[in-house]
Structures are given as structure tokens and as C-alpha cells.
C-alpha positions in Angstrom: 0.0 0.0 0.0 1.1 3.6 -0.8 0.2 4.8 2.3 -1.6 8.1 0.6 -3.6 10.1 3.2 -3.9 13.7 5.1 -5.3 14.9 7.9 -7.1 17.7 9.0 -6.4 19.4 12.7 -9.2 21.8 13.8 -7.0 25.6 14.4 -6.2 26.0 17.9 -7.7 29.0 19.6 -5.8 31.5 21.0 -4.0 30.5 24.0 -4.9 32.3 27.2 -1.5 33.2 28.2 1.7 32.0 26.4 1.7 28.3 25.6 5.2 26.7 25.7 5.8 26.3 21.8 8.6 24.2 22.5 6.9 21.3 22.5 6.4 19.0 26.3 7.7 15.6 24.2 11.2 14.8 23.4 10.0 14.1 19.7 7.9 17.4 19.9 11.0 19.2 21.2 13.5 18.0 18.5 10.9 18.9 15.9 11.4 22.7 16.9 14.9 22.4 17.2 15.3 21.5 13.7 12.9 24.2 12.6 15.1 26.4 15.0 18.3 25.3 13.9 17.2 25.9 9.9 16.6 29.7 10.7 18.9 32.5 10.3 16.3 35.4 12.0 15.7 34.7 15.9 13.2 37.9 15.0 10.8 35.7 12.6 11.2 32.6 15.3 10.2 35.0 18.0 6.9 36.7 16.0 6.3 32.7 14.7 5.6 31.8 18.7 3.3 34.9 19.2 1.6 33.8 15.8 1.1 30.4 16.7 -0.1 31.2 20.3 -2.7 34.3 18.7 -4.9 32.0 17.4 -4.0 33.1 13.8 -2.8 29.7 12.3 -6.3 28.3 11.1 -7.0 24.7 10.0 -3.9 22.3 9.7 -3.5 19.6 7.0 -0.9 17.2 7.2 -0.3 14.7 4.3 2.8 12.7 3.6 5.9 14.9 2.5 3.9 18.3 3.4 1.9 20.3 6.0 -0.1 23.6 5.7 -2.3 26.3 7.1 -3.8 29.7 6.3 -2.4 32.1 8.4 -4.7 35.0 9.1 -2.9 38.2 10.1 -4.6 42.1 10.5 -3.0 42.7 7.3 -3.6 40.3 5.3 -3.9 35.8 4.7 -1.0 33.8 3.7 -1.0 30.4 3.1 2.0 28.6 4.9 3.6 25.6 4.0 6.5 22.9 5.2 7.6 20.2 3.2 9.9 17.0 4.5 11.5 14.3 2.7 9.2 11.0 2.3 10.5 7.7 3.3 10.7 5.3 0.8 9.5 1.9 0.7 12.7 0.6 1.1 13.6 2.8 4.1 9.9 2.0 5.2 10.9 -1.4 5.4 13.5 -0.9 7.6 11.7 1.2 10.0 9.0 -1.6 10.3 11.5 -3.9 11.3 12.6 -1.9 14.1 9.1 -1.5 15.2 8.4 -5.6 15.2 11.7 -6.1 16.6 10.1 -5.5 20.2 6.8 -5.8 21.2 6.5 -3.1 23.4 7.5 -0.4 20.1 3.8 -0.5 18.6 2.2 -0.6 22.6 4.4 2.7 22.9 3.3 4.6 19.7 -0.5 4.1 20.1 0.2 4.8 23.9 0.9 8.5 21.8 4.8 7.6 23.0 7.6 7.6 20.6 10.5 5.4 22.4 13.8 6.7 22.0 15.5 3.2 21.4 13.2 3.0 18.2 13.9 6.4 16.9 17.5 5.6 17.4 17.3 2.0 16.2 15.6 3.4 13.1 18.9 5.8 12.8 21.3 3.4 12.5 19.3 1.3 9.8 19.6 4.6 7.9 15.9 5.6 8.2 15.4 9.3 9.9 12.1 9.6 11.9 12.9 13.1 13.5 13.9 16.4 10.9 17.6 17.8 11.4 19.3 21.2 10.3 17.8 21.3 7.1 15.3 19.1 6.4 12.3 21.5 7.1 11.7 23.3 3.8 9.4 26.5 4.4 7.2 28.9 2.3 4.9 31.2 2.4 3.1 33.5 0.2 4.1 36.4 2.2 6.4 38.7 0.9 8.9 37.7 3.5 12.8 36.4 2.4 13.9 35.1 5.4 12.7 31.5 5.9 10.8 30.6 7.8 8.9 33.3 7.7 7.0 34.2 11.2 3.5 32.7 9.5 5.5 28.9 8.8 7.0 29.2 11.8 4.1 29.8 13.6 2.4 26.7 11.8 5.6 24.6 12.5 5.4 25.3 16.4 1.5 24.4 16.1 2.8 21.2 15.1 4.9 20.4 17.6 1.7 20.4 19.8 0.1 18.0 17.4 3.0 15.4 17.7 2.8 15.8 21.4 -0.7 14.4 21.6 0.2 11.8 18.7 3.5 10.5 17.2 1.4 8.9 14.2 1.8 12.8 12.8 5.1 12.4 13.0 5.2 9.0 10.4 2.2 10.9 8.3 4.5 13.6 7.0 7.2 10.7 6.6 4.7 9.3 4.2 2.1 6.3 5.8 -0.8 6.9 7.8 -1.9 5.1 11.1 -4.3 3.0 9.2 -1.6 2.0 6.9 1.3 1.7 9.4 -0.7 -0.7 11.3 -2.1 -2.6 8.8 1.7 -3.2 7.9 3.2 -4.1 11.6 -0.2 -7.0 11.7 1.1 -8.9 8.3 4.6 -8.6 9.8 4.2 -9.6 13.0 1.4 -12.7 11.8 4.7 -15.1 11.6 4.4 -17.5 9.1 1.7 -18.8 6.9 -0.3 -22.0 7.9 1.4 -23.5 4.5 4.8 -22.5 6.0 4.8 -22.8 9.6 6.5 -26.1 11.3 4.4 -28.9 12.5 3.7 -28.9 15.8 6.0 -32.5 16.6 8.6 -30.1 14.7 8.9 -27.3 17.7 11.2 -27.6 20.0 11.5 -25.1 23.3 15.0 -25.9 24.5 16.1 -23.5 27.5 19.3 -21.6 27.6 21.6 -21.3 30.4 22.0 -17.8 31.4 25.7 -17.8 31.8 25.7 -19.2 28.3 22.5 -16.3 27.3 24.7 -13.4 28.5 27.8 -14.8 26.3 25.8 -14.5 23.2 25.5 -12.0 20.4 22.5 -9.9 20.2 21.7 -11.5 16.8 22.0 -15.2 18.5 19.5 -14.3 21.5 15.8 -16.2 21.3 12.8 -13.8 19.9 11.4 -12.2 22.5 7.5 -13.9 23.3 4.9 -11.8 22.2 2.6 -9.8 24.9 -0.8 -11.9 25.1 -4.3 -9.9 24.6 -5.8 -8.1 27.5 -7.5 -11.1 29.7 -11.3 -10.6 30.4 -12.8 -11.6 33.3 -15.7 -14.5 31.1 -11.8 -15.2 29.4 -10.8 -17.1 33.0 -11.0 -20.0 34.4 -10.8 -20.1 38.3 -11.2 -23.9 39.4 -9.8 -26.1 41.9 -9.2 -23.3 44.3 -11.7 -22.8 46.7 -12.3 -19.3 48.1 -11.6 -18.1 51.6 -15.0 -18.1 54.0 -15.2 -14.3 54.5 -14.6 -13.8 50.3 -17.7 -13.1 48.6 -18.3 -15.6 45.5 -17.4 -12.8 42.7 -13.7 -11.7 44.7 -12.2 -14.7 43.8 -12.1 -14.1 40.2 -11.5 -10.4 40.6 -8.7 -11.3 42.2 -7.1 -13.9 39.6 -8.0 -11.1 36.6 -6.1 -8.4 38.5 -3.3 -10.6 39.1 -3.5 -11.7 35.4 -3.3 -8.0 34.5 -0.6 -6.9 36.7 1.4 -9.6 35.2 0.7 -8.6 31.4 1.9 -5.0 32.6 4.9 -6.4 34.0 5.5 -8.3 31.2 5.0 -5.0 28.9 7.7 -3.4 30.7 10.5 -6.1 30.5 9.2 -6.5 26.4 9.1 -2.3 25.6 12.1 -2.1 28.2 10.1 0.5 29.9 10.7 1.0 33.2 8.8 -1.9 35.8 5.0 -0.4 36.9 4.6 1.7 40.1 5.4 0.0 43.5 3.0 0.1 46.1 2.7 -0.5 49.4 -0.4 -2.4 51.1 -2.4 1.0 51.3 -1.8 2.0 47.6 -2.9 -1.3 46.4 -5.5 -1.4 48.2 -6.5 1.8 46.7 -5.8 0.8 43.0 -8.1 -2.4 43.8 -11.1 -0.1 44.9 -10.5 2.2 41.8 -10.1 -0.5 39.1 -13.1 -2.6 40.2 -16.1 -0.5 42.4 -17.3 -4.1 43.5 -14.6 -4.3 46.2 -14.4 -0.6 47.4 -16.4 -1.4 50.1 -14.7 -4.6 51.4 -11.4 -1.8 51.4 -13.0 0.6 53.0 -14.0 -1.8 55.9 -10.9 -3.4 56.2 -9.1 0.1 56.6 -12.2 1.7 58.5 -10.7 5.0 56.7 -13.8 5.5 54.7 -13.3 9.0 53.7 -9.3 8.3 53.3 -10.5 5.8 51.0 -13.1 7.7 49.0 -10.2 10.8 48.4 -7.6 7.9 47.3 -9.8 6.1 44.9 -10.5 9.4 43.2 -6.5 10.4 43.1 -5.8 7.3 41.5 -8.9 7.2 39.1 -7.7 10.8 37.6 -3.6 10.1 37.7 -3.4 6.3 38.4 -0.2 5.5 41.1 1.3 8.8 40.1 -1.5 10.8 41.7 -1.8 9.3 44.8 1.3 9.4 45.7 1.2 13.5 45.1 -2.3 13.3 47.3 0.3 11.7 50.2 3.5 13.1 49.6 5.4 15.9 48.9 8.8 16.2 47.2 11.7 19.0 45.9 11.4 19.1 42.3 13.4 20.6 40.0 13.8 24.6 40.7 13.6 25.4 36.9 9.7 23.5 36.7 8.4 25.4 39.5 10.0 28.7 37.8 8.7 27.9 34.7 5.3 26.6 36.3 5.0 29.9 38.3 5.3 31.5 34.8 3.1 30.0 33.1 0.3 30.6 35.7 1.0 34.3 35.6 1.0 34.2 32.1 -2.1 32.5 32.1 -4.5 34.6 34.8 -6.3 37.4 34.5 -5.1 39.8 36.2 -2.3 39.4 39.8 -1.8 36.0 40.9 -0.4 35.2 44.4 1.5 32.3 44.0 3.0 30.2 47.0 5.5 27.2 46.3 5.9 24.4 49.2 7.6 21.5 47.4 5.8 20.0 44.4 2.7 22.6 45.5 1.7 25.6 44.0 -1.0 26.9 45.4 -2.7 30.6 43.9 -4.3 32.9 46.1 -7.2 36.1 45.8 -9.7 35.4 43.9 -8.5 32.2 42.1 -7.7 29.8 44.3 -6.4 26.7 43.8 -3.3 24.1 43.5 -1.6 22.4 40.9 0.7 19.4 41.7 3.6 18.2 40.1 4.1 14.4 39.6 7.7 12.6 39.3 6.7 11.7 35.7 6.6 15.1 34.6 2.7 15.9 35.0 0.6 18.6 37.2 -2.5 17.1 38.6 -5.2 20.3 39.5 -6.8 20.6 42.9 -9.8 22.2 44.1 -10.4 23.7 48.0 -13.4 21.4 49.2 -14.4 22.2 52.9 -10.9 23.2 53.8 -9.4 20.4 52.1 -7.4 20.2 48.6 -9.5 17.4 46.8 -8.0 16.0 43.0 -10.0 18.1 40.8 -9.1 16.4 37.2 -6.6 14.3 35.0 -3.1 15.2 34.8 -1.7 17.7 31.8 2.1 18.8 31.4 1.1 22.3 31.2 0.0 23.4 34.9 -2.7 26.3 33.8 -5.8 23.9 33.7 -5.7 24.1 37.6 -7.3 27.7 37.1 -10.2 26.2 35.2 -13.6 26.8 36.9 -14.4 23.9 39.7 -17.4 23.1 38.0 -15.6 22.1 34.3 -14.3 18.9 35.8 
């Protein structure tokens, strides 16, 4: 298949207060910093941001090789456009065999992740996935020389919030859509055809010594198994195990499917190389049990007799999973430069003076706004709303910290 498509991205209002146009992904941020690196004018870069955070960039259409928008400006409408080099199918080729190479590649990318081992696998096979110094080709029908001018600049930094919420943009403008991309990785990663594959008398599962495994070339290593479906609970078959006395009939199985699952995500990690899924303690399992199935938050909550403990926990971890219960209990000394650039953002971002006090991960606004944003180790800010004197989880996590100002009532 050619992989022919484009897709259409809705403009992006104007952004109340100044929107990092730098991108919160790695892939995002190495997309500006080629369109950065191909400029000669820091003045056009610096009008681009202000045009892509205006609201002035309107629809954007990404097909393979190309992206564009009309730019509306008070004096006039340009139409802006970037082209990049298209893979070719023999360079596609490659790339897919990067992906199928480890299981956890194609979990990552419709997880809206781009792992760095694939992007760098893909390098050495001699297939480039992220732009460099150059390969960002701007125009504009502006009057403008330099390039890019501030109305493809403005478009290209509009991008980089697109690839943040989806990597698949990325592989458009290299030239296959999602559909297509995925149709590819399921006839490569079907193994053999019933006409080809060995008998079953024919397979043999020999183990291998680990002394003699960590001697062994890469290239000499056994595949890697592949990571089994998602197990439902009609999928499982609980027998010859008899429940405790005080378990109610349906815990049993609740029990063996959330084991199931716990091992599937462990099993994720170790395949994607990802790092292993949160620890927890008693009390944050518990928690995670009550969120994940309703049917036992009761037997938690009497077995903890914290019933209000419970009911705050369940909602921490049903907006931000382990990472936001663990900033509902704890606090910890981030990075100085994320609360300086968190503090900024909130100013830029209010209307009107903001008082802002920092304790830890917290940032808590005072006067008329109040509220609290909290940072996460991974990176995120979870909002908080004042309920009865106490700070309550208020929505899902965001890498930008502003939605904490949103009204209670818009969660």
C-alpha cells in the first residue's frame, strides 16, 4: 500500500496566556529544534511563537511529504507551508522492522509515546524519523525572504503540539498513515503462513543457560515472546481453588484477573524495556483495587475503616493512576527550573495578579483564584480544588499546569 492520506487538525484558539511552543515531548521538542536550527532570524522565530499562540494559524492539514495552514494576520492571509523528505519503501521497510523487533514499540506509539530506542534504532538502519538542520523546507506566500517566515513558523510550532498528543503525525509527514502503518506491523508480526509454519512435533522449546545467554551476540539471542491480549474476566478459568470463608463468591475471580493484568503490565515493561509499573505498598494497592473494580471498594474501605481516606484515594488514583496518589500523600523537591517555569506560566495565564506560593511540588494561587496544581515525578501537574478546607483531586493530569485555574465546575 502507498500509504496516501492527510489529515485535517481543527485551528487551535488563541491561548490564554503563552503556551510553551517548545513542545512537552522529546520528539515534539526535536521537531522545533530543527525548525530552530534551519533559521537565520531569531526575529521571525520570536513573531512565529506569538503567531502560533494568537490563534491566527487556522486549520492544519498534514499529508505525507507536506503540511499547511492559512495564516490570518490584521493585514492580510498567507498560506504557509513545510515540506519533509518521504520515506521510501525501502527505508519503510526498515523502520518496520525496528518496530516488530520488540513488542512493546507499537504498545508505545498508540500509547501517543515515541521510544527513543526506536527512533534511534531506526537511525542506525539509515531511516530518519525526527527532521535535522535542514530538512524543514518552508514557504509562504508572504512577501517575506527570510525563511521561515514568522506565518510557517508559527504553523511549524503548532505542530509540535500535534505530535505531542500523537506521534502517528510524525510517520504521516514521513509518508504512511496510522491505518496503513498498522495494517503493515499486523502482516509482519502474523509469523508465518499455515502453509509455511513447522508442524507442531517439529517445535522444539529448549532453554538456555543464562551464563551461556549473557555470552551470546544480540543477533544469537531467542525472539522475544509476544505480549498476550488483554485477559477478560468471562476469558478465565478459576477452578480447583476454593475461596476463603469471608470472600464473597465474585472476589475470587476479581482477584485472579487483576493478578492476570498486573502480570501482562509487567511483562509490557521487560518486552518495551520500559521501566517496571509503580510499586506500592499495602495501602496503595488497596486503593488501586477499589479504583479498578467498584465491586470491592467497600470490602477496602472496611478493612481500613478510613472510609473517607479511601473515597479521596480512589479518586486520586482514578484521575492520575499511582502517580496521583502518591502526590495526594506526599510531597517532594522538584526541580527549581519546573516550578520557575510553572510559576510563569500561571502568571502568564490569569487574569489579572496572581499570588502564588510554592511548598515542594505545590503551588497553590491565592485572591480570587484559588487553587493548587501538583507536580508528579513523571513530569505531570495534577489540579486541585479547596473542598471544605481540604485540597480534593480536581481532574486528570496535563504537562502544562494552567488547567488548575479552570472553573471547579468544568471537571
Amino acid at each position: 500500500m502507498s500509504g496516501e492520506a492527510a489529515r485535517g487538525f481543527p485551528a487551535f484558539p488563541a491561548q490564554g496566556g503563552r503556551r510553551s511552543t517548545r513542545g512537552k515531548s522529546w520528539w515534539a521538542r526535536a521537531w522545533v529544534q530543527a525548525l530552530e536550527d534551519t533559521s537565520l532570524d531569531a526575529d521571525q522565530l520570536r513573531k512565529g511563537r506569538r503567531t502560533a499562540n494568537s490563534g491566527q494559524v487556522g486549520t492544519i492539514t498534514i499529508s505525507p511529504g507536506r503540511l499547511a495552514a492559512t495564516v490570518y494576520s490584521p493585514e492580510d492571509v498567507y498560506e504557509a507551508v513545510v515540506e519533509i523528505d518521504r520515506l521510501d519503501d525501502d527505508e519503510w521497510s526498515r523502520f518496520l522492522d525496528q518496530v516488530v523487533a520488540r513488542a512493546g514499540h507499537i504498545a508505545a506509539l498508540l500509547d501517543g509515546e515515541m521510544p527513543h530506542d526506536l527512533v534511534d534504532a531506526a537511525a542506525d538502519a539509515g531511516v530518519p524519523l525526527l527532521p535535522g538542520i535542514g530538512d524543514l523546507d518552508p514557504s509562504c506566500t508572504c512577501d517575506s525572504w527570510e525563511l521561515p517566515c514568522q506565518h510557517a513558523a508559527g504553523l511549524c510550532y503548532q505542530v509540535a503540539w500535534l505530535l505531542d498528543e500523537d506521534p502517528f503525525v510524525l510517520l504521516l509527514l514521513r509518508g504512511r498513515s496510522r491505518e496503513t502503518l498498522l495494517e503493515d506491523l499486523q502482516r509482519r508480526s502474523s509469523g508465518p503462513t499455515p502453509s509455511t509454519a513447522p508442524a507442531s512435533s517439529e517445535i522444539h522449546h529448549e532453554g538456555v543457560v543464562a551464563t551461556d545467554a549473557a555470552a551470546l551476540e544480540p543477533a544469537q539471542l531467542p525472539e522475544l515472546p509476544e505480549l498476550p491480549p488483554k485477559v477478560a474476566i468471562d476469558d478465565l478459568v478459576v477452578s480447583g481453588t476454593q475461596p476463603l470463608a469471608e470472600l464473597e463468591a465474585t472476589t475470587l475471580p476479581l482477584l485472579v484477573l487483576d493478578a492476570a493484568r498486573r502480570a501482562r503490565a509487567q511483562l509490557n515493561a521487560l518486552l518495551s524495556g520500559a521501566p517496571d509499573p509503580w510499586v506500592l505498598d499495602e495501602w496503595q494497592d488497596s486503593i488501586r483495587l477499589a479504583a479498578d473494580h467498584p465491586v470491592l471498594r467497600e470490602r477496602v474501605t472496611a478493612t481500613w475503616d478510613r472510609p473517607d481516606a479511601v473515597a479521596l484515594g480512589v479518586q486520586a488514583w482514578t484521575y492520575g493512576g499511582a502517580p496521583g496518589l502518591d502526590v495526594l500523600e506526599n510531597t517532594w523537591t522538584p526541580d527549581a527550573g519546573d516550578l520557575a517555569r510553572a510559576r510563569t506560566e500561571l502568571l502568564a495565564a490569569a487574569d489579572g495578579e496572581l499570588e502564588i506560593v510554592v511548598e515542594g511540588n505545590r503551588v497553590t494561587t491565592g485572591g480570587s483564584v484559588r487553587c493548587q496544581t501538583r507536580l508528579d515525578r513523571t513530569g505531570r501537574w495534577h489540579p486541585y480544588q479547596l473542598v471544605d478546607d481540604e485540597w480534593h483531586p480536581a481532574g486528570p493530569p496535563d504537562r502544562d499546569p494552567t488547567p488548575a485555574l479552570a472553573a471547579q465546575d468544568a471537571w
